[in-house]
C-alpha positions as CSV (number, residue, x, y, z in Angstrom):
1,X,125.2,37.4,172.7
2,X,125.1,40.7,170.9
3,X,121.9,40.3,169.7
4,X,120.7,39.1,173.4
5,X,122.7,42.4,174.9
6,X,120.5,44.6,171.9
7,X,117.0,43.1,173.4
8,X,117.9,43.7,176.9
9,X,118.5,46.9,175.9
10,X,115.3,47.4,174.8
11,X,113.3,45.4,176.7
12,X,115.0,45.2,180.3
13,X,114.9,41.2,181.5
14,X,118.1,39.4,182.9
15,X,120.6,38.7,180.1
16,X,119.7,35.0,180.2
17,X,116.1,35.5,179.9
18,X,116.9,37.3,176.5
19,X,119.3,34.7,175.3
20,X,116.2,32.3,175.3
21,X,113.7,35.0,174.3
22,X,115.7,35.1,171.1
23,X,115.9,31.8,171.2
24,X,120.1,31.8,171.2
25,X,119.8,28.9,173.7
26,X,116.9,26.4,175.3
27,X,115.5,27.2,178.8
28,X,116.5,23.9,179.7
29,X,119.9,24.7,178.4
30,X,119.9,27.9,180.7
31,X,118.5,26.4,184.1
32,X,121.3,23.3,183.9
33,X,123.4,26.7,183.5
34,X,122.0,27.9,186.4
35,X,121.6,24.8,188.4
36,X,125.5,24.5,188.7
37,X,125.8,27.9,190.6
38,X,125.5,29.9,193.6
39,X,122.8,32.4,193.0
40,X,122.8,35.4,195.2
41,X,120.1,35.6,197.9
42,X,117.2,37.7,197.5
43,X,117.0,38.8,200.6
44,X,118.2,38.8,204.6
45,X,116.2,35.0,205.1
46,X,117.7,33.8,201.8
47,X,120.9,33.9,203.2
48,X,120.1,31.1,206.3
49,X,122.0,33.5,208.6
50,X,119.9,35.7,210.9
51,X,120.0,39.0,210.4
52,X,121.4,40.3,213.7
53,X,124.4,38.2,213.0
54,X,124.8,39.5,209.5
55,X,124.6,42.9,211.0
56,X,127.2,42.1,213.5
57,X,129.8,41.0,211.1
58,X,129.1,44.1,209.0
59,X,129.6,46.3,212.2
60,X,133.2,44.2,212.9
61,X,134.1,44.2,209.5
62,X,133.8,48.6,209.4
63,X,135.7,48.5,212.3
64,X,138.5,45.9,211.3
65,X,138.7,47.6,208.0
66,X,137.5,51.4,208.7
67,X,134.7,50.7,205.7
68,X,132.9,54.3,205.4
69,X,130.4,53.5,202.1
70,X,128.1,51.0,201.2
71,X,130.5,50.1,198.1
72,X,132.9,49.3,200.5
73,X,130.3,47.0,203.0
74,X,129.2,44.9,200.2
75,X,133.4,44.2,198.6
76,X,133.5,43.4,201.9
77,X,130.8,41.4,203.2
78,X,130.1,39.9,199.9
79,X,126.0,40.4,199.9
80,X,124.3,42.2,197.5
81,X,123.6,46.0,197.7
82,X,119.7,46.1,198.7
83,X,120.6,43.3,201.2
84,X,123.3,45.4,202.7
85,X,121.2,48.6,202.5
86,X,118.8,46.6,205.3
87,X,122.0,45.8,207.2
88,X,122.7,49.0,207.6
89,X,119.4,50.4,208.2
90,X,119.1,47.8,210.7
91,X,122.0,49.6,212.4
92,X,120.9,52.8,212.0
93,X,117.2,51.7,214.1
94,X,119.8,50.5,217.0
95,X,121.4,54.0,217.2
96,X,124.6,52.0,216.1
97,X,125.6,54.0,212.7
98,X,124.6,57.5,211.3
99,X,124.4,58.6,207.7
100,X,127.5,61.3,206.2
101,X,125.5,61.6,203.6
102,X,126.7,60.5,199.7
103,X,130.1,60.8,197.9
104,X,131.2,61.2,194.3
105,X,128.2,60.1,192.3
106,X,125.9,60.7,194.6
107,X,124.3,56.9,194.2
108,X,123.1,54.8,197.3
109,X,126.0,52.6,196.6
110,X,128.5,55.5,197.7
111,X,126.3,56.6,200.7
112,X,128.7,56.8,203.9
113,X,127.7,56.6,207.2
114,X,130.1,56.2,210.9
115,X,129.7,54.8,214.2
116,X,128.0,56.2,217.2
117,X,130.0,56.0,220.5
118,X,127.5,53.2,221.1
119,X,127.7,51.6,217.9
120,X,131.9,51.9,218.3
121,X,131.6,49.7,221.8
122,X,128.8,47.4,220.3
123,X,131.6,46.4,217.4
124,X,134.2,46.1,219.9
125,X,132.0,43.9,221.7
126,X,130.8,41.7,219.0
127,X,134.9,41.2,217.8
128,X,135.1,40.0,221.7
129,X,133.0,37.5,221.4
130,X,133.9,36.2,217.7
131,X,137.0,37.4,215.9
132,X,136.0,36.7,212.5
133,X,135.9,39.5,210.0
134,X,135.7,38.2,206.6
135,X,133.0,37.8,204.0
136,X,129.5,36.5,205.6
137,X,129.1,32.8,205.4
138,X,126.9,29.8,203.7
139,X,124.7,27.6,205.8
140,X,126.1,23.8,206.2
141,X,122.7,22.9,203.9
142,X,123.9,25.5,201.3
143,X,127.6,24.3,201.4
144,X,126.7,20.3,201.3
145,X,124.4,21.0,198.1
146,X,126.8,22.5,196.4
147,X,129.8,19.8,197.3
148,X,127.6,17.3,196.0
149,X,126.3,19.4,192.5
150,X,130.1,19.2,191.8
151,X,131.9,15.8,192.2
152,X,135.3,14.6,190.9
153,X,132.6,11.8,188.9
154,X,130.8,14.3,186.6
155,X,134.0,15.0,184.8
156,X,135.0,11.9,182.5
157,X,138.5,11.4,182.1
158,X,139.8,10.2,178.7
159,X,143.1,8.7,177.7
160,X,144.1,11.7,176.1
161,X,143.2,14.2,179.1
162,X,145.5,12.2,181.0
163,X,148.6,12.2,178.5
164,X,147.8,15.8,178.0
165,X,147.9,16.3,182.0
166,X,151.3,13.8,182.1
167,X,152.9,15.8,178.8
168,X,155.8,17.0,180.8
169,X,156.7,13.6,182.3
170,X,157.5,10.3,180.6
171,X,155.0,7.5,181.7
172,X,154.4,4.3,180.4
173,X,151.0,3.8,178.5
174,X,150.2,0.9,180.4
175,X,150.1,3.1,183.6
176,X,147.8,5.7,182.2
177,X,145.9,3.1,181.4
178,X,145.3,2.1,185.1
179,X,144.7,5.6,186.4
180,X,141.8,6.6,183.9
181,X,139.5,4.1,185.2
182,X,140.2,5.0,189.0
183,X,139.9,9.2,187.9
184,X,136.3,8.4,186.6
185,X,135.5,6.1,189.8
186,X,136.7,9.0,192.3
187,X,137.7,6.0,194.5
188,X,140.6,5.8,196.8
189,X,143.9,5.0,194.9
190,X,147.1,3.7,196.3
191,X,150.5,4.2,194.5
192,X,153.4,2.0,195.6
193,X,156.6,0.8,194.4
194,X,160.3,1.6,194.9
195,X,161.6,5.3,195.6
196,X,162.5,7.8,192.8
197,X,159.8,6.6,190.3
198,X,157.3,9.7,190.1
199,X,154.5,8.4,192.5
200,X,154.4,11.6,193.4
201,X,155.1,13.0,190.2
202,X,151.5,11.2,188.9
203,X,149.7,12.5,192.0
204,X,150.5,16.2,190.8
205,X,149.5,15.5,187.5
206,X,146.1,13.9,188.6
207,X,144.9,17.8,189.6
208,X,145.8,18.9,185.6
209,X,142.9,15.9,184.5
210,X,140.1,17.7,185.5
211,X,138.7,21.3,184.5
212,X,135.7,21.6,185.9
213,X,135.7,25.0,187.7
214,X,133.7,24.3,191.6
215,X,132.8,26.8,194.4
216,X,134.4,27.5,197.6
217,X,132.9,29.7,200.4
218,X,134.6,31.7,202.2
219,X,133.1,30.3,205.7
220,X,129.8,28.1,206.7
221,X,127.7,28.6,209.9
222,X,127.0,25.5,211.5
223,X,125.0,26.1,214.7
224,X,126.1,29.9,214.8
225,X,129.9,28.5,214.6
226,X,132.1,30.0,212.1
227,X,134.1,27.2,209.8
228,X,136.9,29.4,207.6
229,X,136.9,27.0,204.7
230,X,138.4,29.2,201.6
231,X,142.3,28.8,201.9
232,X,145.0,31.1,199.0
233,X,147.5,28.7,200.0
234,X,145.0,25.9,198.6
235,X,142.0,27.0,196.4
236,X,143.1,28.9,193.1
237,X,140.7,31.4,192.4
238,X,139.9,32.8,189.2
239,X,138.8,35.8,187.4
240,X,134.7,35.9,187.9
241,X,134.1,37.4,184.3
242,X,136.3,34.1,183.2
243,X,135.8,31.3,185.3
244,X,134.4,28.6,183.0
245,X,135.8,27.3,179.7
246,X,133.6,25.1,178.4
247,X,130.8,28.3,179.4
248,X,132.7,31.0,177.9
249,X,129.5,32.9,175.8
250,X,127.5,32.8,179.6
251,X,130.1,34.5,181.5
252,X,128.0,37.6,181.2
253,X,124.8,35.4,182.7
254,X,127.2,34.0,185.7
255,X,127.9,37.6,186.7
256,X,124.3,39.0,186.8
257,X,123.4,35.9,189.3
258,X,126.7,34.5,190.7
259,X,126.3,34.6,194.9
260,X,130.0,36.4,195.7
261,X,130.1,34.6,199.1
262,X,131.6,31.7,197.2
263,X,134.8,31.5,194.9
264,X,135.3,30.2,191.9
265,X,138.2,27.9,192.0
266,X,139.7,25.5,189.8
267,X,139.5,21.6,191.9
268,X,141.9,22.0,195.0
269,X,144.8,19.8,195.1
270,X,145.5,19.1,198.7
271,X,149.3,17.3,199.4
272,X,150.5,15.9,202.9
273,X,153.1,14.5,203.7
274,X,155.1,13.4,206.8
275,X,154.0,16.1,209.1
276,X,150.6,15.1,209.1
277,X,148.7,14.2,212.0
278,X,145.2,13.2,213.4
279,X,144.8,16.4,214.7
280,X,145.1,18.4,211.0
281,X,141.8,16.2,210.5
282,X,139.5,17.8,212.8
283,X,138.1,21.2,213.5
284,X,140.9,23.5,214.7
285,X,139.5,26.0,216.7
286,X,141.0,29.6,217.5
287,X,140.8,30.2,221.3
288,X,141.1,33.9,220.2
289,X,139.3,34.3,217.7
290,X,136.1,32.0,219.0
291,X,136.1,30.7,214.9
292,X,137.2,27.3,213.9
293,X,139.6,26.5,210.6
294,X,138.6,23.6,208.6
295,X,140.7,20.3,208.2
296,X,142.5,20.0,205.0
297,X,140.3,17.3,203.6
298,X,137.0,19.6,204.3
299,X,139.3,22.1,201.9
300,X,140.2,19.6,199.4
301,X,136.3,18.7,199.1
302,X,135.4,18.2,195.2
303,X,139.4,17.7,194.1
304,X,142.2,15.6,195.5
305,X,144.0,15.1,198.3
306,X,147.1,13.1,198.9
307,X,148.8,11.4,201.6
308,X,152.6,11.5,200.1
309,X,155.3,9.0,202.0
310,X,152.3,7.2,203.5
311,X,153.9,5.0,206.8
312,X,156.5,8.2,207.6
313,X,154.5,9.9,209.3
314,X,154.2,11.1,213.3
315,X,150.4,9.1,213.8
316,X,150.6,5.2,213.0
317,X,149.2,3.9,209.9
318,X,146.9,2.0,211.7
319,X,145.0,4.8,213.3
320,X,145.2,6.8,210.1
321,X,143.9,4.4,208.6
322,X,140.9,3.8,210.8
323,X,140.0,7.9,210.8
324,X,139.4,7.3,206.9
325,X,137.2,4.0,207.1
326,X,133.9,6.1,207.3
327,X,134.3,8.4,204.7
328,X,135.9,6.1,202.5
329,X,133.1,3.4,202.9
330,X,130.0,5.9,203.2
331,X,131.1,9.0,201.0
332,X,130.6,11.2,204.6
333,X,132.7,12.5,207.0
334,X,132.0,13.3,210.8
335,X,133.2,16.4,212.5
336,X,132.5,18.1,216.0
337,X,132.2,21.4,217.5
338,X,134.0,22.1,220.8
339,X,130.4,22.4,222.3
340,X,130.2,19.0,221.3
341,X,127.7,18.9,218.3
342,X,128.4,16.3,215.6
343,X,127.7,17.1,212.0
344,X,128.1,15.5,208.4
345,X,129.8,17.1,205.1
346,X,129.9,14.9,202.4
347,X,133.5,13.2,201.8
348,X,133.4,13.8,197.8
349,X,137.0,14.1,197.1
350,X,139.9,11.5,195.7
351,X,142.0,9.8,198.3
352,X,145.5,9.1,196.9
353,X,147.7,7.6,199.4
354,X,151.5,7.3,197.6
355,X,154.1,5.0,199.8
356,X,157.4,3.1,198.8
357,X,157.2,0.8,201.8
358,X,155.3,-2.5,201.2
359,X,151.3,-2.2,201.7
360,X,151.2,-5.6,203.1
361,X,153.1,-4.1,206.0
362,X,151.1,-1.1,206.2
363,X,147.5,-2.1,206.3
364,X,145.5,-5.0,206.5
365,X,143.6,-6.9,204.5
366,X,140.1,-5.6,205.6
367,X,141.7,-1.6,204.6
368,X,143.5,-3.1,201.1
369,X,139.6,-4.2,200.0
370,X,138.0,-0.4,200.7
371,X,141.3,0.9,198.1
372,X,139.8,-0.8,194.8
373,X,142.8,0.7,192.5
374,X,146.0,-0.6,193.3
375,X,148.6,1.0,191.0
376,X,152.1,0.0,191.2
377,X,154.7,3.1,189.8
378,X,157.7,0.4,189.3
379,X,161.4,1.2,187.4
380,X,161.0,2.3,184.0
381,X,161.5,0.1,181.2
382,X,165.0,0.2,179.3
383,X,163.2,2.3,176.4
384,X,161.8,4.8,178.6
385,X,164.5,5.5,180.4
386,X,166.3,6.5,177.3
387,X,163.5,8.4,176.4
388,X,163.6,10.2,179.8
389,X,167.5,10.6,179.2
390,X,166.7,12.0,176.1
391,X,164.7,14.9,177.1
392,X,166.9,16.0,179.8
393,X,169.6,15.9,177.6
394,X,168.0,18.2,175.0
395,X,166.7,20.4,178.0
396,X,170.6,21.1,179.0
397,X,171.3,21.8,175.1
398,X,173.8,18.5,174.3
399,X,172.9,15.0,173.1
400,X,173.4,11.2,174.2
401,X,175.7,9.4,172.9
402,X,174.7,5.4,172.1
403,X,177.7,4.6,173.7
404,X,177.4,6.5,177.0
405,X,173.9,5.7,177.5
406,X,174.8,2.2,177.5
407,X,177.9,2.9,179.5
408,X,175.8,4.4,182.4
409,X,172.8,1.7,182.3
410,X,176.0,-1.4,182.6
411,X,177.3,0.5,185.8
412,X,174.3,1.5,187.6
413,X,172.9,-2.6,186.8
414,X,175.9,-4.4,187.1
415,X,178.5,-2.6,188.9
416,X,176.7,-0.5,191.4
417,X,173.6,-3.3,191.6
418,X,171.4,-0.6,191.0
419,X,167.5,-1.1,189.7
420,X,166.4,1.8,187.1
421,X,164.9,4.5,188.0
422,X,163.1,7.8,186.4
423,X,165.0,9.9,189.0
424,X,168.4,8.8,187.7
425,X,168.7,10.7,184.6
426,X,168.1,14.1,185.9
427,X,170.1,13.7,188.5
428,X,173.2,12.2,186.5
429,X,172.5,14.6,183.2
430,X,172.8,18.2,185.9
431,X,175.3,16.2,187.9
432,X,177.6,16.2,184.2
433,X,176.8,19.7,183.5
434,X,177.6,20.8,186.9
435,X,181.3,19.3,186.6
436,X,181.5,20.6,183.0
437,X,180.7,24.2,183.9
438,X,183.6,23.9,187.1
439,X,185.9,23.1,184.2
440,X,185.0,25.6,181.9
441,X,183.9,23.2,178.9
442,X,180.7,22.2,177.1
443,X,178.5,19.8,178.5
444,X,179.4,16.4,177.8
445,X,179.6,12.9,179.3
446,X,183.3,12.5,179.9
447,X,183.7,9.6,181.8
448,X,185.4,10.5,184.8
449,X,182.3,13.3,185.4
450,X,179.6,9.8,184.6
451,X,181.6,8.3,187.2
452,X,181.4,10.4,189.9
453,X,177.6,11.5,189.4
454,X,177.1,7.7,189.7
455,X,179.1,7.7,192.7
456,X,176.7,10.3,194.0
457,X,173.9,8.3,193.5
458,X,174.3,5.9,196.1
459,X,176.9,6.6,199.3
460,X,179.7,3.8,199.2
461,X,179.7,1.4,201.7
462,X,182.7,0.5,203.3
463,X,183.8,-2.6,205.1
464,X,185.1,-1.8,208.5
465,X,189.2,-2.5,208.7
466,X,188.8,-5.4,211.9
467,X,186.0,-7.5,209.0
468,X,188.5,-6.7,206.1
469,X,191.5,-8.4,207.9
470,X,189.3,-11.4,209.1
């Protein structure tokens, strides 16, 4: 890289040209480099979006944000300078902005330049008509070429990825075993089995398997619509002069030709549980604004997304289940606009639906055949329960005694009828501590504080008085 940085230098040429100049790397090496990104447009008609349009959101987004240089206009905007230079010159034919001349340095990059009276009511207009101010969007072609350049399938999932993914819970082998296979397929998966046995648990850790960073844009134009797709409360950005691992040495070559309308994110983990609805799968459009919001799967595009207590929620199963038939079958999903144009996005993500009711009662057999990994999360076996005890033991700084252990698995099987679960020894282990702190003494499993945090696990049920006397 230094050597590379030392012939630029002297020679000019994009880093990445010098890299293979000096034969650091192969130019096949560097356009499968390249191949995986979003390289900045050229110009106005690389973008896809006309340039009126562009120029509007530049004049809404000055106004929005009271932008005064061309700095600010390309933060903003997220074009490159030149491109934003013809924006604004564009303007300046129209009688919409004029020039303050240029600040600090002096460079085009801190020219400033205000509104005309006309420009001002132009902006105010253009806001009117579509509220969105944000950074200027991909075409649907752009967006569905990149979805498809980065699918869950191009990573390969090992054993150990997953153990190192699943380090902070205690799963058995065998059921790592079943996941890996479904991870590479990027097919639909269905967890099932009793309550309190980390179904949920191994959805979460399913987003720690892969490393792959993707790209997000900020919005898409489909048919001059706006579609806000980026989402801080989903998609976790990172640093642009860091945002690949495994391509740490290019990170250089990804800033001179990364396109800033898209963010680099690591894969999107998307969770939903009983509040979802039919509705938070289709376009949701602001009558405000005059933009739309994309649907949660649209944002979970190229990671995961779950459907957690799957049968609890407000829509039936059965018509859930039907709105995922299509893009489960096909790979591609189907979405309108409220002018009533269809259009197709690929459906490259990882269905997980999670339930503790029976599937049999859930779906049918026709829906059971499109989920091909079927992965019961059952009770733990005797050893890993111990194991789990174990740990959450040491975590509260006091250890298992043989004895209690095998005092509390006799009451919770025999006495309280109870089947094992991985919930259990959290729950009894700060249920002891609690009762030890109240008292003023170490943590330890006295028997009367066991007793009671069993108690706690389950609410008594009494027979009424009338049935007792009978």
């Amino acid at each position: 890289m230094t050597r590379a940085l030392e012939h630029q230098a002297q020679h000019g040429g994009r880093l990445g040209e010098n890299l293979v100049t000096i034969g650091a790397i192969t130019q096949q090496a560097l356009d499968a480099f390249i191949h995986r990104l979003p390289v900045e447009p050229s110009d106005i008609g690389a973008t896809g979006i006309d340039g009126p349009d562009l120029m509007g959101l530049l004049m809404k987004l000055m106004y929005v944000e009271r932008l005064e240089t061309v700095r600010q206009f390309a933060n903003a905007i997220k074009l490159p300078y030149h491109i934003v230079l013809d924006l604004v010159q564009m303007a300046i034919d129209r009688k919409l902005l004029i020039s303050l001349g240029s600040r600090d340095t002096g460079g085009l990059a801190d020219l400033s330049y205000m509104f005309t009276e006309e420009g001002r009511r132009w902006a105010l207009d253009a806001i009117s008509r579509v509220g969105y101010t944000g950074p200027a969007p991909v075409t649907l072609e752009e967006f569905t070429y990149q979805v498809n350049l980065q699918k869950l399938t191009n990573e390969i999932v090992t054993f150990e990825r997953i153990r190192k993914a699943t380090a902070a819970f205690t799963f058995d082998d065998a059921l790592i075993e079943q996941c890996g296979p479904a991870l590479n397929s990027g097919r639909a998966m269905l967890l099932y089995g009793p309550p309190g046995n980390g179904k949920t648990s191994v959805a979460h850790c399913m987003a720690n398997v892969f490393n792959d960073v993707i790209y997000v844009p900020y919005s898409i134009s489909v048919e001059g619509q706006i579609i806000r797709v980026f989402d801080p409360s989903i998609h976790a950005p990172l640093d642009r002069t860091d945002v690949a691992e495994d391509d740490a040495t290019l990170s250089v070559v990804r800033r001179e030709i990364f396109d800033a309308r898209w963010v680099p994110c690591r894969r999107p983990f998307v969770i939903a549980g009983g509040e979802l609805t039919l509705d938070m799968l289709d376009l949701r459009y602001d009558l405000l604004g005059h933009f739309y919001e994309a649907p949660l799967h649209l944002k979970a595009l190229g990671g995961c997304f779950v459907i957690d207590d799957f049968g609890r929620q407000l829509v039936s199963p059965t018509n859930l289940l039907n709105r995922w038939i299509v893009p489960l079958e096909g790979r591609v999903d189907y979405l309108k606009l409220h002018t009533g144009k269809s259009f197709s996005i690929p459906f490259e993500e990882m269905i997980i639906f999670s339930t503790n009711l029976e599937p049999e009662d859930l779906m049918d057999a026709a829906f059971l055949r499109r989920l091909p990994y079927k992965i019961e999360v059952g009770p733990p076996s005797l050893e890993t329960y111990r194991a789990i005890f174990e740990k959450e033991c040491t975590k509260q700084g006091f250890a298992l005694p043989n004895e209690a252990f095998e005092g509390i698995v006799y009451k919770l099987r025999k006495e309280k009828g109870m089947d094992l679960a991985a919930y259990q020894p959290k729950f009894i282990v700060d249920q002891v501590v609690a009762s030890c702190r109240f008292m003023q003494q170490p943590p330890r499993f006295e028997p009367r504080f066991v007793n009671n945090a069993l108690d706690n696990l389950r609410v008594k049920h009494h027979v009424p008085t009338q049935a007792r006397v009978q």
